[in-house]
TITOR-404857 format. One line per 8 residues: for each residue x, y, z of C-alpha. Coordinates in steps of 0.05 Angstrom, whole numbers, plus 5000, padded with zeros to 4 digits. Each point is the difference from the previous one (the first is absolute). Last residue first. Layout:
BEGIN
X,Y,Z; ...
//
This chain:
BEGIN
2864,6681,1664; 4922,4976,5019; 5017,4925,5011; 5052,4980,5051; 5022,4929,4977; 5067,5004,5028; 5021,5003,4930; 4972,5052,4990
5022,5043,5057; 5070,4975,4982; 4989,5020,4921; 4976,5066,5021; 5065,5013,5055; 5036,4966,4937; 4973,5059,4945; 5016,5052,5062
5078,4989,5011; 5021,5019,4935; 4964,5073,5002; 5009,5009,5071; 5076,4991,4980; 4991,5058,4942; 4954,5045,5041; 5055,4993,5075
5054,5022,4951; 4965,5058,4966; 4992,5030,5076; 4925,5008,5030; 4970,5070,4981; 4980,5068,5057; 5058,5004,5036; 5002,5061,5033
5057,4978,5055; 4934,4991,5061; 4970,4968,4941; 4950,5025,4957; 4922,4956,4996; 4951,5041,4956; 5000,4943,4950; 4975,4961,5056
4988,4927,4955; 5047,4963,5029; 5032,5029,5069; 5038,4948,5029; 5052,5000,4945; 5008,5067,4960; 4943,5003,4937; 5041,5003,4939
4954,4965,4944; 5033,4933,5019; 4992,5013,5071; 4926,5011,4981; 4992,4933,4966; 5033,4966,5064; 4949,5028,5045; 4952,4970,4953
5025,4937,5006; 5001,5002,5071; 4932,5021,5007; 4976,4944,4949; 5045,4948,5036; 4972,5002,5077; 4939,4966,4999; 5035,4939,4964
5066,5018,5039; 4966,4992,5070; 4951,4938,4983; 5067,4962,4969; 5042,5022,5068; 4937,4977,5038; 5002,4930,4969; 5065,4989,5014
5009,5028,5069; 5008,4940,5043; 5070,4978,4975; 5040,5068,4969; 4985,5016,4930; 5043,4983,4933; 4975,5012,4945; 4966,5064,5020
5045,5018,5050; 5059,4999,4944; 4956,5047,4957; 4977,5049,5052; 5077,4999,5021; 5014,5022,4925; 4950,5046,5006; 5033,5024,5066
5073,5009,4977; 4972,5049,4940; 4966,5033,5059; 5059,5005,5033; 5049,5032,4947; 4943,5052,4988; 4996,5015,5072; 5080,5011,5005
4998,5043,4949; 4953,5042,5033; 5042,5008,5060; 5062,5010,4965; 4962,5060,4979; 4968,5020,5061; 5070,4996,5039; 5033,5053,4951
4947,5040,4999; 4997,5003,5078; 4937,4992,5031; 5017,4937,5037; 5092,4988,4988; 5007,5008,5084; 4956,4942,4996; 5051,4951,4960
5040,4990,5064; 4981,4916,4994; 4966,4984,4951; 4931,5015,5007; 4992,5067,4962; 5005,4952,4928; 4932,4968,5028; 4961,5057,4982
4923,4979,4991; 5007,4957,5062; 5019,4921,5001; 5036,5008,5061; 4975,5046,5044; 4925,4992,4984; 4995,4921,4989; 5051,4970,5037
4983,5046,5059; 4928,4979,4994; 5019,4928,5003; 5061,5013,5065; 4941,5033,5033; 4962,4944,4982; 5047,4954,5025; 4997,5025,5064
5045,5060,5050; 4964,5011,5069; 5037,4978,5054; 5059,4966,4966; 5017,5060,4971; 5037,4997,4922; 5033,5062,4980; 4966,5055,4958
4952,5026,5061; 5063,5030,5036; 5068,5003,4961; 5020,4954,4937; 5064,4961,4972; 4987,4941,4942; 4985,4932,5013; 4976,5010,5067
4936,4969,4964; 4964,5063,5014; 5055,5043,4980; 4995,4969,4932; 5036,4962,4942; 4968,4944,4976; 5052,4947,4967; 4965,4957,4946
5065,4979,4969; 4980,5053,4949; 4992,5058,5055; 4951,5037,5016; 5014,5068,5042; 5025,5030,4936; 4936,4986,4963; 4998,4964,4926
5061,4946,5016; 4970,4937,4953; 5018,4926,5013; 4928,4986,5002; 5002,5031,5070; 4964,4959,5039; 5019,5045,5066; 5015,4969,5071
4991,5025,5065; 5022,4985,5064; 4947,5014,5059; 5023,5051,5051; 5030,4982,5067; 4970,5005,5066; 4939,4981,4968; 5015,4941,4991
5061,4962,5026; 4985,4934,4964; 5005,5047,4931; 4938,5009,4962; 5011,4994,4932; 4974,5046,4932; 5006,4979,4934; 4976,5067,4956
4971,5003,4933; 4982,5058,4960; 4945,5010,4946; 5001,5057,4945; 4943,5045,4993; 5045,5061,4997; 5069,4985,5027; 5029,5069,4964
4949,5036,5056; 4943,5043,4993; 4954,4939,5012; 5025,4946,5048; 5035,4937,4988; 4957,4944,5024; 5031,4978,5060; 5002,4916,5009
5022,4966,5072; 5016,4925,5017; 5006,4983,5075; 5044,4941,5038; 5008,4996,5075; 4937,4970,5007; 5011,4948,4953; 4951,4943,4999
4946,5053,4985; 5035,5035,4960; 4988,5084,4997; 4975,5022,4923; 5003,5077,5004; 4967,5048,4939; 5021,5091,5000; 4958,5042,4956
4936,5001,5039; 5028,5016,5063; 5011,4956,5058; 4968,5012,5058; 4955,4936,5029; 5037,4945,4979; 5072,5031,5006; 4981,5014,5068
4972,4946,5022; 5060,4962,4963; 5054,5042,5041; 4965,4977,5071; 5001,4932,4969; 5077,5018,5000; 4994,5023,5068; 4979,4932,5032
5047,4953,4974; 5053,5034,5013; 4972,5012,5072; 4986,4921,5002; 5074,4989,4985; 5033,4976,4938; 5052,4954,4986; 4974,4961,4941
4995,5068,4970; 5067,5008,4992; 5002,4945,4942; 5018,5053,4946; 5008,4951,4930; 4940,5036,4980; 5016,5066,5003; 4999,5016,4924
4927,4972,4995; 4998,4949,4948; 4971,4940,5043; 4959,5044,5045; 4944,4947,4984; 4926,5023,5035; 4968,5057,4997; 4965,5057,5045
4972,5053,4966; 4998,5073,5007; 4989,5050,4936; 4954,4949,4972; 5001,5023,4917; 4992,4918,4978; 4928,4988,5041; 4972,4947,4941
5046,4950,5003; 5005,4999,5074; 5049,5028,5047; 5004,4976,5072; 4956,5033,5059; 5033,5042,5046; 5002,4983,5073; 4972,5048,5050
5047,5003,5054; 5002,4957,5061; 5042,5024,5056; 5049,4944,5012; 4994,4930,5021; 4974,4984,4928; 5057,5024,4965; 5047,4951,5046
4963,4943,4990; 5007,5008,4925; 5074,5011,5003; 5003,4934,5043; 4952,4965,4949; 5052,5033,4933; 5058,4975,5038; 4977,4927,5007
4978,4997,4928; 5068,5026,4985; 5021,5060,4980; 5013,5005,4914; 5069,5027,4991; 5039,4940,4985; 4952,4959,4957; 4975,5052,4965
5073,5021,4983; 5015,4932,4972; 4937,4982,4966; 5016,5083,4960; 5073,4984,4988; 4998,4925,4975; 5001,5017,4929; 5057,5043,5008
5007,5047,4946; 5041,5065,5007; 4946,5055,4998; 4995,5041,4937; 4965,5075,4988; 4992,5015,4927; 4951,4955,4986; 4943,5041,5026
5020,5058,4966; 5012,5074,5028; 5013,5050,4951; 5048,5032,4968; 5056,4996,5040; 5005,4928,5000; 4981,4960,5063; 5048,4972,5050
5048,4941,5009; 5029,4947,5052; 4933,5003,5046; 5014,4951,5062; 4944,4943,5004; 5041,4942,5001; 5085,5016,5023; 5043,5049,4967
5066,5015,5037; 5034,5053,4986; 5043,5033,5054; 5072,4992,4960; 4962,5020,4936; 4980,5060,5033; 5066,5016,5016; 5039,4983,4932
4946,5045,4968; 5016,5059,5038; 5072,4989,4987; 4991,5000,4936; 4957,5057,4993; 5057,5044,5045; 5041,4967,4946; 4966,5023,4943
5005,4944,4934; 5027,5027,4939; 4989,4976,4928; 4918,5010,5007; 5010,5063,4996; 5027,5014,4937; 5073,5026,5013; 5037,5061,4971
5081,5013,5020; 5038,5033,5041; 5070,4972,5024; 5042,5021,5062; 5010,4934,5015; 4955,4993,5055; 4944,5010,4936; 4962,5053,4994
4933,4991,4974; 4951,5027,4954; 4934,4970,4992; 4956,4988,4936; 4948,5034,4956; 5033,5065,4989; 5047,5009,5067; 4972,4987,5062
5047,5020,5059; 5076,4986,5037; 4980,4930,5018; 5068,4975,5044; 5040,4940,4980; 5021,4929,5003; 5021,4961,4943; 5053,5039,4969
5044,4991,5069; 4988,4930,4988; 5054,4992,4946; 5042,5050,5039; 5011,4947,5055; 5020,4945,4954; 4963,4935,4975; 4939,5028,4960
5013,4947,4939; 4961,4941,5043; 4943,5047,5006; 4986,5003,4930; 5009,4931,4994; 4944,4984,5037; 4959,5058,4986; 4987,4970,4924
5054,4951,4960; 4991,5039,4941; 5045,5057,5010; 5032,5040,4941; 4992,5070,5039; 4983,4994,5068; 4949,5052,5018; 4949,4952,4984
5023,4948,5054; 5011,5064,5047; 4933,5013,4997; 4966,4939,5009; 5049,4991,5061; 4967,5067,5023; 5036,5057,5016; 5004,5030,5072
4966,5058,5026; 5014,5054,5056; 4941,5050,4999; 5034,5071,4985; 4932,5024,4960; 4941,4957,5022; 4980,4939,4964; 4940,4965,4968
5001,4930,4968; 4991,4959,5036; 4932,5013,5052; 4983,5053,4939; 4955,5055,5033; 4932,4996,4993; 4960,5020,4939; 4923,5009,5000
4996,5064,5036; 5043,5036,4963; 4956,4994,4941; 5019,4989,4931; 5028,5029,4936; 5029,4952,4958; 5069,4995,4964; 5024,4935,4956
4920,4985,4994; 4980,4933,5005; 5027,4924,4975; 4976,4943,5044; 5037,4988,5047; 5038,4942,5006; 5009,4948,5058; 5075,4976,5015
5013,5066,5025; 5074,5025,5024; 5043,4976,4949; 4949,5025,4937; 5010,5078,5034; 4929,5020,5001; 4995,5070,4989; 4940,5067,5012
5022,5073,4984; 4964,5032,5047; 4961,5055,5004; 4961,5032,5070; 4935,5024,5011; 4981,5023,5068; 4965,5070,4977; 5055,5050,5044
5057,4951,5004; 5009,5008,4920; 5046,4933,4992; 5052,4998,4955; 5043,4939,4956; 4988,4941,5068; 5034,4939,4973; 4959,4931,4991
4981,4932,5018; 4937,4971,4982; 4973,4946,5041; 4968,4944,4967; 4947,4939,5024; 4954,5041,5048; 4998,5061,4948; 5015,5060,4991
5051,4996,5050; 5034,5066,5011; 5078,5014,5015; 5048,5054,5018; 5079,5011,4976; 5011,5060,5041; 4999,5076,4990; 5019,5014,4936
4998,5072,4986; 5025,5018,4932; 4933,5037,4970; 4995,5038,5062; 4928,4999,5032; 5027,4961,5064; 5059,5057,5011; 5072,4996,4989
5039,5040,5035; 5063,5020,4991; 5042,5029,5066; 5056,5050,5010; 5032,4998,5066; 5032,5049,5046; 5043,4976,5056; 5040,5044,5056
5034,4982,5059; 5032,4929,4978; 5060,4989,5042; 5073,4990,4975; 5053,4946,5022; 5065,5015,4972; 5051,4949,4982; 5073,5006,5040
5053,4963,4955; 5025,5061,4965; 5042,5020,5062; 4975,4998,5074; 5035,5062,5025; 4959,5035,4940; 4943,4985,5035; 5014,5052,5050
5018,4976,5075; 4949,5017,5065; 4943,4985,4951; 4956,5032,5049; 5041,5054,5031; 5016,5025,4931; 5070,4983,4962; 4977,5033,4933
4962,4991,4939; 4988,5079,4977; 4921,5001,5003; 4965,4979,4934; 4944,5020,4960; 5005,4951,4938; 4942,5033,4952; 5055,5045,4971
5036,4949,4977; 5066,4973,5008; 4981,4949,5045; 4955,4973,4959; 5038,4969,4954; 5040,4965,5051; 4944,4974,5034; 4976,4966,4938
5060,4977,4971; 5011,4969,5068; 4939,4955,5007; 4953,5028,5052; 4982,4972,5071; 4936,4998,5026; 4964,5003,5070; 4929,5012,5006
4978,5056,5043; 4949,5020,4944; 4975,4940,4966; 5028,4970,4935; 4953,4948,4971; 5001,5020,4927; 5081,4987,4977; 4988,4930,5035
4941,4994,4936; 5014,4913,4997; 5033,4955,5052; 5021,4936,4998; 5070,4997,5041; 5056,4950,4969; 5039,4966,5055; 5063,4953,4988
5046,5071,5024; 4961,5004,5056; 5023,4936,5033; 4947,4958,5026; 4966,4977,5059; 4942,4965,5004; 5038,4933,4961; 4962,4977,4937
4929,4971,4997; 4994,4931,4980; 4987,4981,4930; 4929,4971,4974; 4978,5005,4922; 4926,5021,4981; 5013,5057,4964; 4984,5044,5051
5055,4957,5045; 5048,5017,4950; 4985,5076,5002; 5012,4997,5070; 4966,5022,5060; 4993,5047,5068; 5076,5000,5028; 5009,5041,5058
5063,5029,4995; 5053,5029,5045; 5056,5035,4966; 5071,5007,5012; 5057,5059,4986; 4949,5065,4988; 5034,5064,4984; 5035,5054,5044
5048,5048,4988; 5052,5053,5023; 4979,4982,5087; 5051,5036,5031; 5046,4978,5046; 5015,4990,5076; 5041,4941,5026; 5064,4991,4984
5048,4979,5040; 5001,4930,4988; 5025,5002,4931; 4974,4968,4937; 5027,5009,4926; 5007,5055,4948; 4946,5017,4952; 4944,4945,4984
4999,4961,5063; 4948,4942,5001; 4994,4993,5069; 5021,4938,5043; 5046,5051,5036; 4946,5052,5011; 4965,4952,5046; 5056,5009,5051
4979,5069,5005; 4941,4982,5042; 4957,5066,5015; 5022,5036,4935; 4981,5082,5006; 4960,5027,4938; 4989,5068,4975; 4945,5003,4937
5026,5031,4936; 4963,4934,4961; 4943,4974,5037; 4999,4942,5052; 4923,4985,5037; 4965,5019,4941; 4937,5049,5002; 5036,5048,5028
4950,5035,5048; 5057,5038,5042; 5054,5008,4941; 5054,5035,5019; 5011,4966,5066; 5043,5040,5042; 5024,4962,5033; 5037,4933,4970
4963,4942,4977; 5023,4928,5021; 5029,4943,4966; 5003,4929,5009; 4926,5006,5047; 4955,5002,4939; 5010,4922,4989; 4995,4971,4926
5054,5044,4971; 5041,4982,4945; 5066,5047,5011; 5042,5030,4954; 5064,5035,5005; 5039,5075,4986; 5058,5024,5017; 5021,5066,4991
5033,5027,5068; 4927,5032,5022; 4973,4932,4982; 4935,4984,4953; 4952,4943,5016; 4968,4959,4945; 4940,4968,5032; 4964,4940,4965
4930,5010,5022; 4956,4946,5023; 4927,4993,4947; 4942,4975,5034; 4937,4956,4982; 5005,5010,4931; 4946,4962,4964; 5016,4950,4940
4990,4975,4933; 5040,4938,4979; 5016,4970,4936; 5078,5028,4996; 4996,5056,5054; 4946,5061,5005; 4983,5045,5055; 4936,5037,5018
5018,5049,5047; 4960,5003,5068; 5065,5014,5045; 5051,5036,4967; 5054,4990,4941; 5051,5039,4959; 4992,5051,5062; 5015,5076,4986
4962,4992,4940; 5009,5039,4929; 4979,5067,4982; 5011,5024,4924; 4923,4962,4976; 4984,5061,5050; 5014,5049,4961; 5040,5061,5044
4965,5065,5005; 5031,5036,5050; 5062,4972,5041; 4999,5033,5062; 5060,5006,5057; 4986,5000,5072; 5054,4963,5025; 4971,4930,5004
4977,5010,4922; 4935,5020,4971; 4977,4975,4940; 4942,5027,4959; 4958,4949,4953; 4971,5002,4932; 4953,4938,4986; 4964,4975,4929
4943,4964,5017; 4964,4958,4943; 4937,4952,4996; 4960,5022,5057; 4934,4968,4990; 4935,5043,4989; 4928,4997,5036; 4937,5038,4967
4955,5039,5042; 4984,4988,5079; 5072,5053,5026; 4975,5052,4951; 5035,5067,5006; 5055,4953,5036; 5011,4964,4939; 5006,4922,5002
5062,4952,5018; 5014,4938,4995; 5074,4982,5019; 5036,4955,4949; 5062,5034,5002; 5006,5043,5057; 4974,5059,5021; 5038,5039,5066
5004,4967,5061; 4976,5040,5064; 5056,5024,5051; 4954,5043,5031; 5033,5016,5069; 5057,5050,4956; 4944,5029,4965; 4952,5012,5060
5062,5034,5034; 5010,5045,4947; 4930,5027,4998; 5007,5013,5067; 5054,5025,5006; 4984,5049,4940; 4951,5036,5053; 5049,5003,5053
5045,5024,4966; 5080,4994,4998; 5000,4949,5052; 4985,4944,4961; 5045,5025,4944; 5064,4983,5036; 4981,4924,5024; 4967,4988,4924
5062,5015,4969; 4979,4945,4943; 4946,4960,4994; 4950,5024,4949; 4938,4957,4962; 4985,5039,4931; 4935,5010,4967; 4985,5026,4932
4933,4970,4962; 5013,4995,4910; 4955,4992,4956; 5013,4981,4920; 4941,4989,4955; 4927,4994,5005; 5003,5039,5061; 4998,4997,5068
5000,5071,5057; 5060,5008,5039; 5018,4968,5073; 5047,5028,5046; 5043,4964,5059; 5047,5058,5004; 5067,4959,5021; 4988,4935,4972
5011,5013,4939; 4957,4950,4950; 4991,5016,4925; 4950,4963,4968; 4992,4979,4927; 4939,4974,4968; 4989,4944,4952
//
């Protein structure tokens, strides 16, 4: 674990070791008016600190060295902050801890609040007021309506970030409302009406209430009232101490100030009657607080970096098989080769299907674990424990979560069941509880409520009907009976029913057609004539864009222009690129790409569902991806989204946007096929070009192409079971002529080879790459033996 110092003044950055590091920086705020015009040069400077009001690291951030911004990743696991205070007169502070500062405001907008069960948001927090007389008096006032009390010129604060502030000069507008205050010295009079503002804390709350821990348990109660008092409030909050920004307002407890005040670090003008404060403080007595402002923070961070023997990252899972997911705890990872140990568990409440027994600790690939859906959370994630939890927390109980929940009957009962994640700690999670409490969790005794929520939404919106996919393949590879489809027996005579047109539509169709332009029909497949690359079929029944019925609303021009598109696609399509067009279905067309050479897609087939709109051409064909459920290019999504200028599905300029005048599907085809599935798909993200040629770029680059060719032979495997209608036999005659070049190409990734470029050992990448990652060898390694079994299988002979 490294250590990082951060003062934000120098913004330096010193060489890593092995050991202890540390990186000075400090952010300034102070007499910034009087040293602007000292220099120009240092005004500049200055200004571009006091605009830059960046956050410093907090816990949880992830981080990596700036000599290598593409190497290993840490997670901020520490801060330790020093701060400088300066006061409305002038006076600094140096070197204060900030675990000494303390709010101005007990409460603002965004908190997360607790109260009994309930976890809440602050909407807004109204001040209670305690006004200070010139005679000695002194009152408070809840304030819901700015317009009881006034500022007085000059204002000392002109970017306060609170409306009343301690010091501050206030006239009263209504001074009847003063005699319904609270008075706390001396009693109301009607002729006064200027004070000073000695202190100001929040006297009602507004709350948005999210949930309950009862109603995660399964039990219902109705929300409480929005507004609360403050005082029946517990904030959730974990690390304050590392969030303070400059221009932040603070207050210190008194030992504190007092102690500093007689050092040598407490620069101080003589406190006097000034024209800003008008009266000194001491006119005010002990009750007047003092507000300070952050001008100065230095931090000291730990880091602790992927290869360090304590970093736990998440709680990550693999499925080794269709039937059993292993769940485990990341130990270390080495980011450069890919490989990753874990420490693999299955808690006996979560699975009711065992493992079989493995190794406690395995090395294995980053590319074949994915991040927990459960189990994984993020460092200050609100959490709340689970009713399994508490029932073994109980001591003596026997009655289960039940009567567990029937002993948490008080406010501060709860307050142990809600709580903020502060990090990973050994092989569990430690959390602070709203009571102040910190203990260790396994993670499967707290539920996330951000997860919770999520859940609760999409549950809301659920609503499987016959046909809708309810669960994907296993990680490992792609088996045929790993996709389900709620059962309906009646689904498929239903839907053919329904979609079919009519005998009477098909005849008008057909007289339509033949009042056109004739164009050389193409002849329908035969046995023997399986690698057509144009064919026109019949039964659209499993086309994505079957339940369309624009087309019974077409025009002769519509009709007309997309024969225009099968001329074309007849006559000029490449050799790599297969249509199927239906010939009951005009608006209806089924494309294949073989993935090209060079590329992580190598040999691989891809399936498109494309639909003319009724509007066509003057608006582009939607597009649909069979995506197997996998994401292997950033412009294809799982839900089979295509993202592309073309398809004004993505922003473009000049020949990349769709023209009704001379845009086609092949042009859409041919984009597919070289601007999508290219040889460096990680540069199509969106803003990733300004990373080509850069080492940093290449090397994400290339892991990104070993991650997607693992994604395509499990593709070539779900195909392969599973083709689309009308391209059966040609996805068998593909793969059987296919398999002994990919095979091979997945020998020489095995021997190091990089991805697209098997069997040029002279091959270096733009980084000077010259070997594929550890990681990408040991999940090639597992995945080959079923791409082999799937080929045979398939009945492909020659593997």
């Amino acid at each position: 674990m490294d250590l990082f110092a951060v003062d934000f003044d120098c913004e330096s950055y010193s060489g890593t070791s092995d050991s202890e590091d540390q990186e000075e920086c400090e952010f300034t705020y102070s007499d910034h008016a009087k040293n602007i015009l000292s220099s120009l040069d240092e005004s500049i400077d200055k200004i571009d600190n006091f605009l830059t009001f960046e956050r410093g690291f907090l816990h949880g951030d992830i981080v990596c060295p700036v000599s290598d911004p593409s190497g290993q990743l840490g997670r901020v696991v520490g801060v330790a902050m020093l701060v400088d205070l300066e006061t409305s007169s002038g006076d600094i502070i140096k070197d204060v801890n900030s675990k000494k500062l303390s709010r101005v405001r007990s409460f603002v907008s965004g908190d997360c609040v607790v109260m009994g069960p309930w976890i809440g948001r602050v909407i807004r927090a109204f001040d209670l007021v305690t006004v200070m007389f010139s005679d000695g008096a002194k009152c408070e006032l809840l304030l819901r309506d700015s317009e009881v009390l006034k500022p007085i010129p000059p204002i000392l604060f002109e970017d306060a970030p609170y409306f009343y502030y301690p010091g501050q000069r206030v006239r009263v507008i209504h001074p009847s409302v003063f005699e319904s205050a609270t008075w706390l010295c001396g009693s109301w009079r009607p002729n006064r009406d200027e004070g000073v503002v000695s202190h100001v804390d929040v006297g009602l709350v507004h709350v948005n209430w999210i949930t309950s821990v009862t109603n995660v348990w399964g039990d219902r109660s109705s929300n409480p009232r929005n507004y609360q008092n403050p005082k029946d409030l517990s904030l959730l909050s974990c690390f304050p101490y590392a969030n303070w920004q400059l221009g932040d307002w603070c207050a210190l407890t008194a030992d504190v100030a007092g102690m500093n005040s007689s050092k040598s670090c407490f620069h101080t003008n003589a406190q006097k009657c000034d024209s800003l404060m008008h009266m000194g403080f001491d006119t005010y007595g002990s009750g007047y607080s003092q507000t300070f402002v952050v001008a100065k923070t230095k931090s000291t961070v730990d880091v602790l970096w992927q290869n360090g023997r304590q970093f736990v990252l998440e709680n990550l899972t693999v499925q080794d098989a269709a039937e059993c997911q292993r769940t485990g705890t990341v130990r270390d990872m080495d980011a450069l080769q890919r490989t990753v140990n874990v420490k693999w568990t299955v808690p006996a409440d979560t699975y009711a299907v065992r493992c079989e027994s493995g190794p406690a600790v395995e090395t294995v690939s980053a590319y074949e674990l994915v991040e927990h859906p459960d189990f994984s959370f993020c460092t200050g994630e609100v959490v709340i424990r689970s009713a399994m939890n508490i029932a073994r927390a109980e001591a003596g109980l026997t009655n289960g979560p039940i009567a567990s929940r029937e002993k948490l009957v008080t406010s501060s009962d709860f307050l142990s069941c809600i709580g903020n994640v502060l990090g990973y700690k050994d092989d569990g999670i430690e959390v602070q509880w709203a009571s102040g409490v910190i203990s260790k969790v396994q993670p499967f005794d707290i539920i996330g409520l951000d997860r919770l929520l999520d859940n609760s939404s999409e549950l809301m919106n659920e609503d499987h009907t016959a046909g809708d996919l309810v669960d994907m393949s296993d990680q490992e590879g792609m088996h045929h009976d790993s996709t389900n489809v709620v059962a309906d027996p009646r689904y498929e005579i239903v839907r053919m029913a329904e979609l079919q047109p009519s005998a009477k539509e098909l005849s008008e169709e057909k007289e339509i057609l033949e009042s056109v332009v004739q164009v050389e029909k193409p002849n329908h497949s035969s046995e023997d004539d399986v690698l057509k690359q144009f064919d026109m079929v019949t039964d659209s029944s499993d086309h994505h864009f079957v339940k369309e019925n624009g087309y019974k609303n077409v025009t002769r021009a519509w009709v007309k222009k997309v024969q225009q598109e099968w001329a074309i696609l007849q006559k000029d399509l490449p050799d790599d690129i297969h249509v199927r067009v239906y010939e009951e279905r005009m608006d209806l067309l089924r494309a294949c790409i073989v993935g090209a050479e060079g590329t992580p897609y190598h040999d691989n087939l891809f399936f498109f569902d494309i639909f003319f709109p009724p509007d066509y051409p003057h608006e582009p064909p939607s597009v649909h991806y069979h995506s197997g459920g996998l994401r292997l290019n950033p412009n294809l999504y799982e839900s089979g989204k295509v993202c592309l200028s073309l398809l004004k599905t993505w922003t473009g300029t000049g020949n990349e946007v769709w023209n009704p005048d001379s845009s086609t599907v092949l042009q859409l085809l041919l984009s597919l096929q070289a601007l999508v599935l290219n040889e460096k798909p990680y540069f199509n993200e969106a803003g990733y070009d300004k990373f080509v040629g850069k080492a940093d770029g290449e090397k994400n680059s290339i892991t990104y192409n070993e991650n997607a060719f693992l994604l395509s032979c499990k593709s070539m495997m779900y195909v392969l079971h599973k083709p689309p209608k009308h391209f059966e036999k040609f996805v068998k005659e593909h793969f059987a002529s296919r398999a002994p070049r990919i095979l091979d190409a997945c020998e020489a990734y095995l021997g190091g080879d990089l991805v697209g470029h098997a069997r040029d050992n002279a091959y270096i990448s733009e980084d000077g790459s010259k070997n594929c990652s550890t990681g990408f060898k040991i999940m090639l390694g597992k995945l080959l033996p079923k791409l082999v079994s799937t080929f045979t299988n398939a009945g492909i002979v020659g593997t």
